[in-house]
C-alpha positions as CSV (number, residue, x, y, z in Angstrom):
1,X,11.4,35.0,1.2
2,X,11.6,31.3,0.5
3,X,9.2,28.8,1.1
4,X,10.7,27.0,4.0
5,X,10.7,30.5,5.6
6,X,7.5,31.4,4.9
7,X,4.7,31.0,8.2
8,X,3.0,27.9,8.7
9,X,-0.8,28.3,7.0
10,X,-3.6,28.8,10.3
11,X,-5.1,25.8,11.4
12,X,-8.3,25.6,9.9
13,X,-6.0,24.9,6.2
14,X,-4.9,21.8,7.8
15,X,-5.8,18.7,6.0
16,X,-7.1,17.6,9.9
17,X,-9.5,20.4,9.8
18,X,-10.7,19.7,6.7
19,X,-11.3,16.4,6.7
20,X,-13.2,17.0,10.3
21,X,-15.1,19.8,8.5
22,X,-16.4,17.7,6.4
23,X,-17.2,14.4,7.7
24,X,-19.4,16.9,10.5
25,X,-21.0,18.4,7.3
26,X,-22.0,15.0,6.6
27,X,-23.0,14.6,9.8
28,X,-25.4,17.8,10.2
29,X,-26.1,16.8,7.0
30,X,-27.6,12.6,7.5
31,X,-28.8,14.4,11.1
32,X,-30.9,16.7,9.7
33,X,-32.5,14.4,7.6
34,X,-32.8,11.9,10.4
35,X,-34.5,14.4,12.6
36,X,-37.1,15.8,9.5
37,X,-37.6,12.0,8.8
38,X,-38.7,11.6,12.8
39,X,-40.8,14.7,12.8
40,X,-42.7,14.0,10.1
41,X,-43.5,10.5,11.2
42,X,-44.2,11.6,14.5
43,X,-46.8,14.0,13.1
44,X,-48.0,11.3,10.6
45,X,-49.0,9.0,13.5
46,X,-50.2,11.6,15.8
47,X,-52.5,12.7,13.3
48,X,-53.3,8.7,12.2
49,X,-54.7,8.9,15.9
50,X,-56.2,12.0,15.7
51,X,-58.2,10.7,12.6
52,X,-59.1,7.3,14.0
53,X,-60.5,8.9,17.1
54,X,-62.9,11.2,15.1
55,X,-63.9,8.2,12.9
56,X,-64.9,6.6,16.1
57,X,-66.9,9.9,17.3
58,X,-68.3,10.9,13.9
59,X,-69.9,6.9,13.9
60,X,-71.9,7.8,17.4
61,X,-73.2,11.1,15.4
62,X,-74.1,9.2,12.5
63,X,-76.0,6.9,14.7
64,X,-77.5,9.6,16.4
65,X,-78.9,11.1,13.0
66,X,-79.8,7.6,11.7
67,X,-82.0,6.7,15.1
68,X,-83.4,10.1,15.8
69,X,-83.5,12.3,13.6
70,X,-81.1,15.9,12.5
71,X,-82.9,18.2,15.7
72,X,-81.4,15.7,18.1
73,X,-77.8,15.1,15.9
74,X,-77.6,19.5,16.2
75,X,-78.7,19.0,20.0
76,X,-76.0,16.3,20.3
77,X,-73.3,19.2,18.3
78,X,-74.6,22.0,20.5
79,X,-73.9,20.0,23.9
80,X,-70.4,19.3,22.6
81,X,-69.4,22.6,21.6
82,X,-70.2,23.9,25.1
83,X,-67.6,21.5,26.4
84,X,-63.9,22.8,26.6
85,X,-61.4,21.1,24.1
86,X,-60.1,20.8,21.2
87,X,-63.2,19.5,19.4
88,X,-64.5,21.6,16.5
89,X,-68.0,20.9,14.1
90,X,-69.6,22.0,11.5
91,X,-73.3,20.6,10.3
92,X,-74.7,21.7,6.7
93,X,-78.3,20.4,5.1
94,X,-78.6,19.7,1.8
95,X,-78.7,23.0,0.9
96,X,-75.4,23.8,2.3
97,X,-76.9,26.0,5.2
98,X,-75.4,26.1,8.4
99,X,-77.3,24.1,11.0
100,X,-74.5,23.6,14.0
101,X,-71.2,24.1,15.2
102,X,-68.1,25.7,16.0
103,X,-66.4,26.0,12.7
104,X,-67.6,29.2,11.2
105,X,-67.3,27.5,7.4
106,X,-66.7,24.5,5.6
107,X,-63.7,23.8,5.1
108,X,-62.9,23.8,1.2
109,X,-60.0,20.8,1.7
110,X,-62.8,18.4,3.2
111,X,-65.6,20.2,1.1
112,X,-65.8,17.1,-1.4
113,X,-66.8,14.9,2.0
114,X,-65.1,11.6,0.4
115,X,-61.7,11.8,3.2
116,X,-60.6,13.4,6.3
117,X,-57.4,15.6,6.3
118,X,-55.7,18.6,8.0
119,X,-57.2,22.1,7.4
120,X,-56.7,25.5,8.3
121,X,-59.0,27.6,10.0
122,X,-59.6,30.7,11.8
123,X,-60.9,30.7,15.5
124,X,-62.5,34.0,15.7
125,X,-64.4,33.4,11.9
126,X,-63.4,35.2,8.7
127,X,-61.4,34.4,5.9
128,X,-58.1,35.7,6.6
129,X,-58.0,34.7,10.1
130,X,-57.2,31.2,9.1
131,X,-54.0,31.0,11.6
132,X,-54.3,27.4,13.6
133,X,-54.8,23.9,12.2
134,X,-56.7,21.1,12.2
135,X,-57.3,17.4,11.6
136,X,-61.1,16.6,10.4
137,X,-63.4,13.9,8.5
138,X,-66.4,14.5,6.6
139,X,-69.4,12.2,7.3
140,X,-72.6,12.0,4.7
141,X,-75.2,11.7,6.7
142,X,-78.3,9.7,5.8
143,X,-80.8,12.9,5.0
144,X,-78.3,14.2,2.7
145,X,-76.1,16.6,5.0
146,X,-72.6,16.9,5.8
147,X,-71.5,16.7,9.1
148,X,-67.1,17.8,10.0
149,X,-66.1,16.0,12.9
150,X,-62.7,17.7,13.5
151,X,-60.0,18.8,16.3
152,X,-57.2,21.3,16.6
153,X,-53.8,20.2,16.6
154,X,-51.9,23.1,17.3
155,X,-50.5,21.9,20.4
156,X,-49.4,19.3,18.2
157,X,-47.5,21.3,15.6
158,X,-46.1,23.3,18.7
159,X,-44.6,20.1,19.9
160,X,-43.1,19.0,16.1
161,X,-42.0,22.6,15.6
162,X,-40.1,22.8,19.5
163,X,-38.6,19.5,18.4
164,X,-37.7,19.9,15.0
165,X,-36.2,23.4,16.7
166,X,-34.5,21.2,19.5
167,X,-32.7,19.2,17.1
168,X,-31.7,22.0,14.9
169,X,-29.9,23.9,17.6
170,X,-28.6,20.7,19.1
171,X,-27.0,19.6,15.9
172,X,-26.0,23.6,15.3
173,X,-24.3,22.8,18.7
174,X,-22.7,19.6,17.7
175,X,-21.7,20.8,14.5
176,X,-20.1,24.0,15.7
177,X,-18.4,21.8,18.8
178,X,-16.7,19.6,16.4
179,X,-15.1,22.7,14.6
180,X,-13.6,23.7,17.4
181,X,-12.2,20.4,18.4
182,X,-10.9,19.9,15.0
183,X,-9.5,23.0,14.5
184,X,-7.3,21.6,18.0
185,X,-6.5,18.8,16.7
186,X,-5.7,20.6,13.7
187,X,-3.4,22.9,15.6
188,X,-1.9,20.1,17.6
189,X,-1.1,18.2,14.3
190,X,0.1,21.2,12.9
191,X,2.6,22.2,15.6
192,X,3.9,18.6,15.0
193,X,4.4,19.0,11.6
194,X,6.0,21.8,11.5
195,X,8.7,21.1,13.9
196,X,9.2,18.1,11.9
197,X,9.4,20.3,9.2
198,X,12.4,22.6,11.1
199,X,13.9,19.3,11.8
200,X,13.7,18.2,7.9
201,X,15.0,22.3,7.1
202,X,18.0,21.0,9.9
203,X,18.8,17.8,7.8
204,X,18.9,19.5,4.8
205,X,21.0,21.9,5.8
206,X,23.6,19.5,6.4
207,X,23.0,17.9,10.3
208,X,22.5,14.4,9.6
209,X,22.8,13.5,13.6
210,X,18.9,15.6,13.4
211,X,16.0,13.2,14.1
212,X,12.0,13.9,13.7
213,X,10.6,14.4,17.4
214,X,8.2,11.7,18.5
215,X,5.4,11.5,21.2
216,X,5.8,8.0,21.6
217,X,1.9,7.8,21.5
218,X,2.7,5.5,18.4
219,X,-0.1,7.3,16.5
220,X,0.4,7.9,12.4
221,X,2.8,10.6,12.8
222,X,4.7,8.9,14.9
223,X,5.1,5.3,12.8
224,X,6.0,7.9,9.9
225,X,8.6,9.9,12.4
226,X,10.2,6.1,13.2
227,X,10.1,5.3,9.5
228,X,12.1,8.3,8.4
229,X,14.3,8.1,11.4
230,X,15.5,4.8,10.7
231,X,16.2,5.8,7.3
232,X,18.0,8.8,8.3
233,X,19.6,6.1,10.4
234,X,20.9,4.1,7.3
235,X,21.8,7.1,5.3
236,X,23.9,8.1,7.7
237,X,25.8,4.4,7.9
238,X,26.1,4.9,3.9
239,X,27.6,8.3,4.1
240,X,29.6,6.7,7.3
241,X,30.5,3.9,4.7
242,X,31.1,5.7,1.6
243,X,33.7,7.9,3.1
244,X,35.3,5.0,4.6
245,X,34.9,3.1,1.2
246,X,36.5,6.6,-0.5
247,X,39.3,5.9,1.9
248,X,39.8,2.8,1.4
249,X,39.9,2.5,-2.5
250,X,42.4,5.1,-2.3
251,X,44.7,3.4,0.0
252,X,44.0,0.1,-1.8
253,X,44.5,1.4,-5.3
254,X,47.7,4.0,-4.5
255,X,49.9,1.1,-3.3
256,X,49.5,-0.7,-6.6
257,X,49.4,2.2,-8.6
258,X,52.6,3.4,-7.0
259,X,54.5,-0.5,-7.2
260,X,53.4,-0.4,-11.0
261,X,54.9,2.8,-11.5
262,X,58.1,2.0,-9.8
263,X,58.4,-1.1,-11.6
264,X,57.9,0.0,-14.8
265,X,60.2,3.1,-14.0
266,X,62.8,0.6,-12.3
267,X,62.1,-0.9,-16.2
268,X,63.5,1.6,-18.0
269,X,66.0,2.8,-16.1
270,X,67.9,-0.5,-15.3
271,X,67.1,-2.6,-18.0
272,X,69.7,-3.5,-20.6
273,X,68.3,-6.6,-22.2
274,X,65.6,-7.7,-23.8
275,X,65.0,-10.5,-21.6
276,X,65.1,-7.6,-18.5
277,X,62.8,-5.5,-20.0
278,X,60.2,-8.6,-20.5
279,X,60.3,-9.1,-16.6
280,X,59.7,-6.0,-16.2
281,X,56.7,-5.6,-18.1
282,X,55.6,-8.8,-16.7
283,X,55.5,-7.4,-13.5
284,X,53.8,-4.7,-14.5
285,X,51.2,-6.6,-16.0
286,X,50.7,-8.6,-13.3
287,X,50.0,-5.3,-10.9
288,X,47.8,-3.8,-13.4
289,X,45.9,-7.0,-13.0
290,X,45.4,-6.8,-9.6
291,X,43.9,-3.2,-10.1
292,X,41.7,-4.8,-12.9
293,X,40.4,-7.4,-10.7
294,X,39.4,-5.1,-7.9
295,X,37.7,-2.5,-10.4
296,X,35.7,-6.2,-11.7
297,X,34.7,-6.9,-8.4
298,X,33.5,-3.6,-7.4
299,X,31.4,-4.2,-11.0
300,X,30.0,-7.3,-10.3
301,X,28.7,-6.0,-6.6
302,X,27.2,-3.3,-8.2
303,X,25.6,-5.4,-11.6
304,X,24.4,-7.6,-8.3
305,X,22.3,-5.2,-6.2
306,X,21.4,-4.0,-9.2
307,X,19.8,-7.8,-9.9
308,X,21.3,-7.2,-13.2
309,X,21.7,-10.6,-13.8
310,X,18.3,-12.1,-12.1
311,X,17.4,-13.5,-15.8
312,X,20.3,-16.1,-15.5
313,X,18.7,-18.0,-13.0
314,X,18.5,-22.1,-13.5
315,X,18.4,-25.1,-11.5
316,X,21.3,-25.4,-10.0
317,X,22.9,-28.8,-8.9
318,X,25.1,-27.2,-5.5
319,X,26.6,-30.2,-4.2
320,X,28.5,-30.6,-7.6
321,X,29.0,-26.7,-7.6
322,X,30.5,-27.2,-4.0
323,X,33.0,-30.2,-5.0
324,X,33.9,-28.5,-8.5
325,X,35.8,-25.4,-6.3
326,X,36.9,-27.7,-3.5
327,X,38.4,-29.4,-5.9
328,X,39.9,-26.7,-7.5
329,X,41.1,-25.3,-4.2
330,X,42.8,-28.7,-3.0
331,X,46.2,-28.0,-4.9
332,X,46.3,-23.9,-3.0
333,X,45.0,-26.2,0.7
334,X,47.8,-28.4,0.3
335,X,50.7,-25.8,-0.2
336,X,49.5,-24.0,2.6
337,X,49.9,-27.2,4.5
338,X,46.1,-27.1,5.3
339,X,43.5,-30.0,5.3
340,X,40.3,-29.3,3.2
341,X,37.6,-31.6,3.3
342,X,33.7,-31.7,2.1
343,X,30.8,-33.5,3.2
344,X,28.1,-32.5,0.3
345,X,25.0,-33.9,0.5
346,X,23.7,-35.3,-3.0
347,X,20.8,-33.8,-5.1
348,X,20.8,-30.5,-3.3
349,X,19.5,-27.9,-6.2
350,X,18.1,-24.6,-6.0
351,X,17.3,-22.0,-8.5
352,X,20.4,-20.0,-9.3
353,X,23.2,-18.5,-10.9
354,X,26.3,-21.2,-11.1
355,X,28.7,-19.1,-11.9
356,X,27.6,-16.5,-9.2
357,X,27.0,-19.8,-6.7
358,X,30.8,-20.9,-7.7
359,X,32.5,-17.6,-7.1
360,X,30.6,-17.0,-3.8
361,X,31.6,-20.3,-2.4
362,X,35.4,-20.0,-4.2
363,X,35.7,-16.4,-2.2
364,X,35.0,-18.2,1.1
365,X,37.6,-21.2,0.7
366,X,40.1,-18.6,-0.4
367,X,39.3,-16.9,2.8
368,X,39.1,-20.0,4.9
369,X,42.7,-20.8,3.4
370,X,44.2,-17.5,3.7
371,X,43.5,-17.0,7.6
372,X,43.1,-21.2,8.6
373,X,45.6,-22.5,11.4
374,X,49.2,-23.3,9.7
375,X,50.6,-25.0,12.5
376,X,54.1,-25.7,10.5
377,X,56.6,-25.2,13.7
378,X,57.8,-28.7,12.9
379,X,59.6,-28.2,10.1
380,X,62.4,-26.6,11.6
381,X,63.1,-29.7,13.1
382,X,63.1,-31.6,10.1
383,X,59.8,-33.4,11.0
384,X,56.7,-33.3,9.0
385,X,54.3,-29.9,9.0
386,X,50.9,-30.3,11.2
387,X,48.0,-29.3,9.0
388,X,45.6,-27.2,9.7
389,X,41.4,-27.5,8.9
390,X,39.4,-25.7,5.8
391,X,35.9,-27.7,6.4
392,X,33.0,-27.3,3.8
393,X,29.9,-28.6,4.0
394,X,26.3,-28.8,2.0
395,X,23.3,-29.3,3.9
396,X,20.0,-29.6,2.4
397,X,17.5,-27.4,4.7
398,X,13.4,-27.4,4.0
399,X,13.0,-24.4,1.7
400,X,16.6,-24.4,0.7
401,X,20.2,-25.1,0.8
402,X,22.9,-24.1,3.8
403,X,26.7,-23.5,2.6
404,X,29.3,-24.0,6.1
405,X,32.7,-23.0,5.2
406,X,34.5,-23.3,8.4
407,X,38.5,-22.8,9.5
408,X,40.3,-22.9,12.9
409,X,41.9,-19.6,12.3
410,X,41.9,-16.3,14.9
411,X,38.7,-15.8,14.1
412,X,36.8,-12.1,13.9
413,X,35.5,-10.8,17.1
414,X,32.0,-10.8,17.8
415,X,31.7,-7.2,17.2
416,X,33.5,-7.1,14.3
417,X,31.5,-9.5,11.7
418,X,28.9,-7.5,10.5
419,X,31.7,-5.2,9.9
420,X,34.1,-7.9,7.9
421,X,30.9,-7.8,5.4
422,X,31.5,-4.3,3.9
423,X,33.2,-3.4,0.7
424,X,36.7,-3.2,1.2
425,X,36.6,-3.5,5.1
426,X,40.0,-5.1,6.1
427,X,40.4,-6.2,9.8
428,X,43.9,-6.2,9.8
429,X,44.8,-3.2,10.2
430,X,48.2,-2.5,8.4
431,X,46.6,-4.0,5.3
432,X,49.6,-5.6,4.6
433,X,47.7,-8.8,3.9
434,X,46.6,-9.6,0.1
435,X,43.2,-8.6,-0.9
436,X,40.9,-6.5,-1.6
437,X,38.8,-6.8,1.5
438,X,35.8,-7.3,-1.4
439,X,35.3,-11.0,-0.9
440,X,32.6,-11.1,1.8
441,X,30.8,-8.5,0.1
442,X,30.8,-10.6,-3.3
443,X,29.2,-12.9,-1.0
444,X,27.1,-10.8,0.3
445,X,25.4,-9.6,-2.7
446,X,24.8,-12.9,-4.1
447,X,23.1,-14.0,-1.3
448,X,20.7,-11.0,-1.6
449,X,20.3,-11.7,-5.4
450,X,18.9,-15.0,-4.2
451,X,16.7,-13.6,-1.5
452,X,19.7,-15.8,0.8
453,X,22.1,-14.2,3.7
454,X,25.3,-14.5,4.9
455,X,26.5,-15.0,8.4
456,X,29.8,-15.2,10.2
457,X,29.6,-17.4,13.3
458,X,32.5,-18.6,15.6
459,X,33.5,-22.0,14.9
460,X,35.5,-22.6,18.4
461,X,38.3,-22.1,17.0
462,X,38.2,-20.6,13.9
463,X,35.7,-18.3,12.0
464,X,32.7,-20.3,10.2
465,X,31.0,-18.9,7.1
466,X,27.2,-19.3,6.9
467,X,25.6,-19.3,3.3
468,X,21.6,-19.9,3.1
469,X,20.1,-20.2,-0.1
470,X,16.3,-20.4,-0.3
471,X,15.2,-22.9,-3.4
472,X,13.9,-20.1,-5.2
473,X,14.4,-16.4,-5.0
């Protein structure tokens, strides 16, 4: 059994349920020692009041002693020990007899008779009945005895020991409640995982039209369903492309593979001078050519998406870039019968490649030219050709440089531009045009190795060419 066969793991191994696990861990965990933390100082204080209220009753007994006399301070204990309560006593002499009370012994923590405290004792007397508890203060009194004001707080410890109960089983409660919901959401999560993961097994196996469901609740799993859908979503245009590029070089490349073989074969069969057989291999050089430039192109797009040559970057005059290929191209304008012009505006410079900058700029006139207006019907009638329009212009933009190269050509449908782009996309359909259809994409990639773009607008008539240029990539 493989592993994309074997059964999904139960919910509570999802990373959902264990995270949930244990941030309520933590939880019971701070909790509990919020609620000891409240108990104990809720005991403190009661017993803080406890204390301060014997204080106050042990002074009137100490008075009582002081004014007159220990008979009437065991009278006073005797009258009090008849009255229900919580109040408990116990009066020594000096020589540690019993004279009063309730208590039926000292108790040994307040024995020393320097602090009041809690204590243990036993309500029916003996040693090992010790089974409730107390809160008491010694008082010295002024003949030499020791007098234990005290009360039982066993209501009190009831009360701390129902609450600290309360919270335990509330937090129990809580903690075992959020198990349960996380081991939902953990099977909720999980049942979205894995049919992405069927839908991942799908791709794999070849469907590339499969998509990762989405709930559209635009939660985490669903940003990271978009995510890899869209780049399903491009994959899919590159396979879409290559095949089309496979197609394409092998249409583009067998017709000049074919007329080099032919002429070279045409060569050598027909040939019968020396001065025939140098045509021949001229025009066989001049094919193989072609097929070299192509296989450069096709190198230099790559060497550019690569940013290969990033490390070539310099300031970069454009305007005189700009003029040096118009002027280049104004000989190739001119037999076509076209008009170029420029309008460059001066001390327009960005960081960049030159030669890159030249060759993108060169690839759109030769485009411009090749497909421009040739409006030459007059020249039947002996009258001078009308000219069509190649127009280039350099504008300096904040935070960059714009490139127009404009013609009043057919144009390229709306539809169709993004398309005209591509490596070796030719819209003319019997390719019986020159080129390459690799001069937009040249373009293209410079652009992106100077973090520019390339456009293709309609120029009314006409197709214009869009270059931006940022100053620096």
């Amino acid at each position: 059994m493989t592993a994309a066969n074997k059964r999904a793991p139960p919910a509570f191994y999802t990373t959902v349920f264990g995270v949930t696990a244990a941030a309520i861990v933590a939880f019971l965990v701070v909790g509990a020692l919020i609620v000891a933390g409240l108990v104990w100082q809720t005991n403190r204080v009661l017993i803080e009041q406890v204390l301060q209220t014997l204080a106050a009753e042990a002074q009137v007994l100490r008075a009582t002693e002081t004014s007159d006399g220990i008979e009437a301070l065991k009278r006073a204990i005797d009258a009090r020990v008849e009255l229900p309560g919580p109040s408990l006593y116990y009066l020594e002499d000096t020589s540690s007899t019993k004279l009063a009370g309730n208590l039926s012994r000292l108790p040994p923590e307040l024995a020393s008779g320097t602090g009041g405290g809690v204590f243990s004792y036993s309500q029916r007397g003996g040693a090992s009945e010790a089974d409730r508890l107390a809160a008491g203060l010694p008082v010295r009194l002024n003949g030499g005895g020791l007098l234990i004001v005290a009360r039982d707080i066993e209501d009190q410890r009831a009360l701390a020991t129902r609450i600290r109960l309360l919270a335990l089983a509330g937090l129990g409660c809580l903690g075992l409640g959020g198990l349960g919901l996380g081991l939902v959401i953990g099977r909720s999560v999980l049942r979205r995982v894995d049919s992405m993961r069927k839908a991942s097994r799908a791709i794999m196996a070849g469907n590339l039209e499969q998509r990762l469901p989405r709930t559209h609740t635009g939660d985490e799993l669903d940003r990271l369903a978009e995510s890899f859908n869209a780049m399903l979503n491009r994959i899919e245009q590159l396979m879409h492309g290559l095949r089309e590029v496979s197609d394409n070089i092998a249409h583009d490349l067998k017709t000049p593979l074919n007329r080099l073989r032919n002429r070279a074969e045409t060569t050598l069969r027909d040939a019968t001078t020396i001065k025939e057989l140098q045509e021949g291999l001229g025009q066989a050089i001049e094919a193989a050519d072609d097929i070299i430039k192509t296989f450069d192109s096709l190198l230099l797009i790559a060497r550019l998406e690569a940013g290969a040559v990033s490390a070539t970057l310099e300031d970069v005059d454009v305007g005189a870039v700009v003029r040096d290929v118009v002027e280049l191209y104004e000989p190739v304008a001119e037999e076509a019968h076209l008009l170029l012009t420029c309008e460059v505006a001066d001390d327009v410079v960005v960081r960049a490649n030159r030669r890159l900058v030249g060759q993108a700029v060169a690839n759109l006139i030769d485009n411009a030219i090749k497909y421009a207006n040739r409006r030459s019907k007059g020249v039947a009638n002996g009258d001078e050709p009308s000219v069509g329009n190649v127009r280039v212009s350099v504008v300096a933009r904040h935070g960059g440089v714009r490139i127009n190269v404009s013609d009043d050509g057919p144009g390229i449908d709306a539809k169709d531009r993004q398309r005209a782009i591509e490596r070796f996309v030719r819209l003319e359909k019997s390719r019986t045009a020159p080129g390459t259809g690799l001069g937009l994409s040249l373009v293209a990639a410079v652009a992106r190795l100077h973090g520019g773009s390339i456009r293709l607008e309609d120029n009314s008539p006409g197709l214009r060419a869009v270059l931006d240029l940022p100053a620096g990539p």
